[in-house]
C-alpha positions in Angstrom: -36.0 142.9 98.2 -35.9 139.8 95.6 -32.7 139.2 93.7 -32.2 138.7 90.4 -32.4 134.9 89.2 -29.2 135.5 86.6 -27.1 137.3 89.4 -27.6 134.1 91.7 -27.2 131.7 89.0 -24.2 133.6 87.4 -22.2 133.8 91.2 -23.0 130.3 91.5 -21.1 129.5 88.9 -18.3 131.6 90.0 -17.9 130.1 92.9 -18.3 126.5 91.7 -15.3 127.4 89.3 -12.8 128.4 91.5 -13.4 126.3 94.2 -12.7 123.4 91.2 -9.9 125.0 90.0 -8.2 125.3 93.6 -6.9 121.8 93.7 -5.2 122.4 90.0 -3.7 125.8 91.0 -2.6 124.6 94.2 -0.3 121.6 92.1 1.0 124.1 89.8 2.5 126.1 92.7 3.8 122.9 94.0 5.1 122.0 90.7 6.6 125.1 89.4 9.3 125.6 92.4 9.7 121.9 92.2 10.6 121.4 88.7 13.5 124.7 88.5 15.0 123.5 91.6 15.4 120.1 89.8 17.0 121.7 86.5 18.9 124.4 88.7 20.5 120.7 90.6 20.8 119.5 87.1 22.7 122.6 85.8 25.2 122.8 89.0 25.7 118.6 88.4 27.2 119.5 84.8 28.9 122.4 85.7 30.4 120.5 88.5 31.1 117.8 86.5 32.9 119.9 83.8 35.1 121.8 86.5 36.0 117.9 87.5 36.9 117.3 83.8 39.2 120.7 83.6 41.2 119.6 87.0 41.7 116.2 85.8 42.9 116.9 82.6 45.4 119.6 84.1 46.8 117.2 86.5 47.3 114.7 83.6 49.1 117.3 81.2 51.4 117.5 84.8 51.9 114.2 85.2 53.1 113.4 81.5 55.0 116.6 81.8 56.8 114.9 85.2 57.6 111.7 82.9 59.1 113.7 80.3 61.4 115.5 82.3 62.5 112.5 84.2 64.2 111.1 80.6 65.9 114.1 79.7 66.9 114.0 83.6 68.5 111.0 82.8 70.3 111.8 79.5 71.5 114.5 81.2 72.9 112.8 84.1 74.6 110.1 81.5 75.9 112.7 79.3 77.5 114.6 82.6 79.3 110.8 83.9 80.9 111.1 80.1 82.1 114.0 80.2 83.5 113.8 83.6 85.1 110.5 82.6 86.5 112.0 79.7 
């Protein structure tokens, strides 16, 4: 039973395209994991970064806090020798 010269020529052409596109589709479902893994390590880095920032700053706001009570510490204790003096 002969076949069709079109229904060859047409699978032909079919084939020939996906078999050229494999390659391409293949590096886009390398790529696509790839690249959100890369932003979601870019988007914990930052996040990271700003829980860092929040820490730091609180243990500054401490550490002034610690200096400032030390000199009223020490007015205190002077005012207390003065009035146990006098």
């Amino acid at each position: 039973m002969p076949v069709n010269e079109q229904i060859t020529d047409s699978i032909t052409q079919v084939s020939t395209s996906t078999i050229g596109g494999t390659p391409a589709q293949a590096m886009a479902n390398l790529l696509m994991p790839t690249s959100q893994a890369l932003s979601t390590a870019a988007l914990n880095a930052s996040a990271a970064q700003q829980q860092a920032q929040t820490t730091m700053q609180s243990a500054t706001v401490q550490g002034i806090n610690s200096l400032m009570a030390i000199g009223t510490a020490v007015v205190g204790r002077g005012a207390e020798s003065i009035l146990e003096e006098g």
